[in-house]
N, C-alpha and C positions, 0 to 999 in steps of 0.2 A: 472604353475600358473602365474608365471609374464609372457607367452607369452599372457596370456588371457585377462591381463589388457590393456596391450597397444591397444589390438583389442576394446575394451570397451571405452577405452579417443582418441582413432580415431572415430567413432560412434558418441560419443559425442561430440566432436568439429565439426563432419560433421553439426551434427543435430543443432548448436548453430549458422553458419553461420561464414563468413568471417570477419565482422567489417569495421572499417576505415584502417586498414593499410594491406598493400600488400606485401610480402616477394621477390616476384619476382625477379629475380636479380642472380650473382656470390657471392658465400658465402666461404670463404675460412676460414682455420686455423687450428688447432691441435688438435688433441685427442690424452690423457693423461693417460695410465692405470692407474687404481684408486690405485689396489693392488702394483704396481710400480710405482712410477713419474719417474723414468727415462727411461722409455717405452716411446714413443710418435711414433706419425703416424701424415704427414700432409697429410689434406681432401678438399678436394672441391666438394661444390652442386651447380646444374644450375639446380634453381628454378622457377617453373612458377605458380603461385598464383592467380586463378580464383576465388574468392568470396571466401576466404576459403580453397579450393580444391588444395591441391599442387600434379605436377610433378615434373619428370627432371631425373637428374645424376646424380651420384656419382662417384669421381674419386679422385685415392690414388696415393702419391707420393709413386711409389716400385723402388728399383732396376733406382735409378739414371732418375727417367722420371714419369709424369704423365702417370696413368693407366685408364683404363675405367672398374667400376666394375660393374655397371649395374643400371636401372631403377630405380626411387623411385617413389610413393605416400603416400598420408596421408592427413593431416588436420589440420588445423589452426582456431583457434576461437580466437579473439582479437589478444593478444601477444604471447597464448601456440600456440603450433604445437606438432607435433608425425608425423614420416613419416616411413615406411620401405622399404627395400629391400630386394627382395627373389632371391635365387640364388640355383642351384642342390644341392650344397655340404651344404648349410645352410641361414640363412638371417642375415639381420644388421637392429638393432631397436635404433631412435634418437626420442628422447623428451626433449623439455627445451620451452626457452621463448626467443621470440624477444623485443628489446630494439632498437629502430632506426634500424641502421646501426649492430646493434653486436648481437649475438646470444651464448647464454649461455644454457648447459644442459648434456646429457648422449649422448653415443655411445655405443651401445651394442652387440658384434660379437659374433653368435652362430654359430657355426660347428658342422653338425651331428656328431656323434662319437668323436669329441675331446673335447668337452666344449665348455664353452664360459666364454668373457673376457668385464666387462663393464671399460668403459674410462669415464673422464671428456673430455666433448667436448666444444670449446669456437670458435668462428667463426665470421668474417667481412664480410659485405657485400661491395664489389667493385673490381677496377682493382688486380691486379698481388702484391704480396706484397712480400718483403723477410722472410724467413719463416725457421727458424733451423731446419736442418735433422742431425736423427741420425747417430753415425756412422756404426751402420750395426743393419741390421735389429734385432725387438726386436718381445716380446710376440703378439703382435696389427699386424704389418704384417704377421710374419708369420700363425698367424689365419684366416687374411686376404686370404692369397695365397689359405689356404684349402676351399673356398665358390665356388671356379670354377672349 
């Protein structure tokens, strides 16, 4: 059921148009398992924002280095968005809302056969920032590693 919604408020923010503001841009920062806070995962999107219509990447600090996890799209109307990524072993579903520069909302990592784990996701739009890692992987990566 919740995979059916998010397809529904992508649809629907298609259909409503992009507005005045453009997300485009380097988006970085942290997801949070909700059922842990001391789980975290840090994230980055490279967003491209055509009237609405977002692409780009997604990519997780693993194992001491940015990774490339794969493609996203989705959809933006005003300040909401919803974007996903689909990958063999499962996807990744983000929703929330732009504010400037900052981006607030969910991350949510399905893995066929093992579950899935939703995060609070909070995120910057700009350069390179310093950003706490854990110190060994938690529930959020290692659900992460099973999507490839």
């Amino acid at each position: 059921m919740h995979r059916s919604w998010i397809w529904i408020l992508i649809i629907i923010l298609a259909a409503c148009g992009g507005g005045g503001y453009n997300a485009s841009g380097t988006w970085q920062g942290i997801a949070t398992n909700q059922s842990y806070p001391y789980d975290s995962l840090a994230v980055r999107f490279y967003l491209s924002d055509q009237n609405g219509s977002l692409s780009g990447s997604h990519y997780a600090y693993l194992d001491g280095s940015w990774r490339y996890i794969g493609a996203i799209r989705g959809s933006r109307s005003g300040q909401l968005a919803a974007w996903r990524l689909d990958a063999s072993g499962g996807y990744i579903e983000v929703s929330g809302t732009f504010s400037g520069d900052h981006f607030n909302g969910t991350y949510r990592i399905t893995v066929y056969g093992s579950g899935s784990l939703t995060a609070s996701l909070s995120l910057t739009r700009g350069g390179a920032q310093s950003l706490t890692q854990p110190l060994e992987a938690g529930a959020l990566a290692r659900l992460l590693e099973g999507l490839q």
